[in-house]
C-alpha angles and dihedrals in degrees: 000000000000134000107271104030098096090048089051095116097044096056102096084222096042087184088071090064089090089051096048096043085055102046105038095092089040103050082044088054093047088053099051093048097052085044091052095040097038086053080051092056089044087054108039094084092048088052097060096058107022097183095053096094096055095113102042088048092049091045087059090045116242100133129222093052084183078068111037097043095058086042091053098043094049082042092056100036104038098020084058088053096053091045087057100044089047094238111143091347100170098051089034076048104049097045090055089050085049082062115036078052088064098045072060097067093039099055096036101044111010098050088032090227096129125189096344094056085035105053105084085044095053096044083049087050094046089054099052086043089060096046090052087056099037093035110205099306120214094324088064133106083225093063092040078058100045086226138102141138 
C-alpha cells in the first residue's frame, strides 16, 4: 500500500494522497542530486588546486594542512558526485554533513558571525544528515547495485 494511504483520513485535502504517494521517490531524488551537484560546484574549485586550502584548514586547526586541504576537496567534489549519482550515498553523505558542520563552527564562532554566517551551512548539514540516515532510495546507483551501506 502506498505511502499515504494509511494516513488518507488524516490529510486535511484526502484527494492529495495520490500526489504525494507519486512524487515522493522522485522530490527526494531532486533533492539528492542538487545537493550532490550543488557540493561538485563548492569543490570544483578546491579540486583543481588540492593544497590551497592549506592555510584556512591549519587556522582552524586541523594539522597537517598538506593533508586536510586535498580530504576535503576530494570530500566536496567526488563525494558530491557520488551523492548525486546515488553511489555510496550514506558515507559520501556523512562526510559532507562533517563539513559543512565545521563550516558551522567557523562561521558561527570563529568568525563570530552566529546564526546569521551559520545557517546555510546548517540546512546543508541537515540535508546530508538526512541522506546519511535515508541513503539514495530506489533513483540511486546504490539500489541498481542491490547494495549500500
Amino acid at each position: 500500500m502506498a505511502q499515504f494511504d494509511n494516513h488518507r483520513q488524516r490529510l486535511f485535502v484526502p484527494a492529495v494522497a495520490p500526489l504525494y504517494n507519486g512524487t515522493h521517490d522522485v522530490v527526494e531524488t531532486i533533492l539528492r542530486v542538487t545537493a550532490g551537484l550543488l557540493l561538485v560546484t563548492h569543490g570544483f574549485g578546491k579540486i583543481l588546486n588540492p593544497f590551497g586550502a592549506v592555510g584556512m584548514v591549519e587556522s582552524l586547526g586541523f594539522y597537517p594542512g598538506v593533508f586536510w586541504s586535498p580530504l576535503l576537496a576530494a570530500t566536496e567534489f567526488f563525494g558530491g558526485i557520488f551523492i548525486a549519482i546515488g553511489l555510496f550515498t550514506r558515507p559520501a553523505s556523512f562526510a559532507a554533513m562533517i563539513v559543512l558542520l565545521v563550516t558551522v563552527w567557523f562561521h558561527g564562532v570563529v568568525k563570530a558571525e552566529g546564526l546569521g554566517g551559520a545557517e546555510k551551512s546548517i540546512l546543508w548539514a541537515a540535508i546530508f544528515l538526512f541522506f546519511a540516515i535515508r541513503g539514495g532510495n530506489r533513483h540511486s546507483v546504490d539500489a541498481k547495485l542491490s547494495r549500500e551501506f
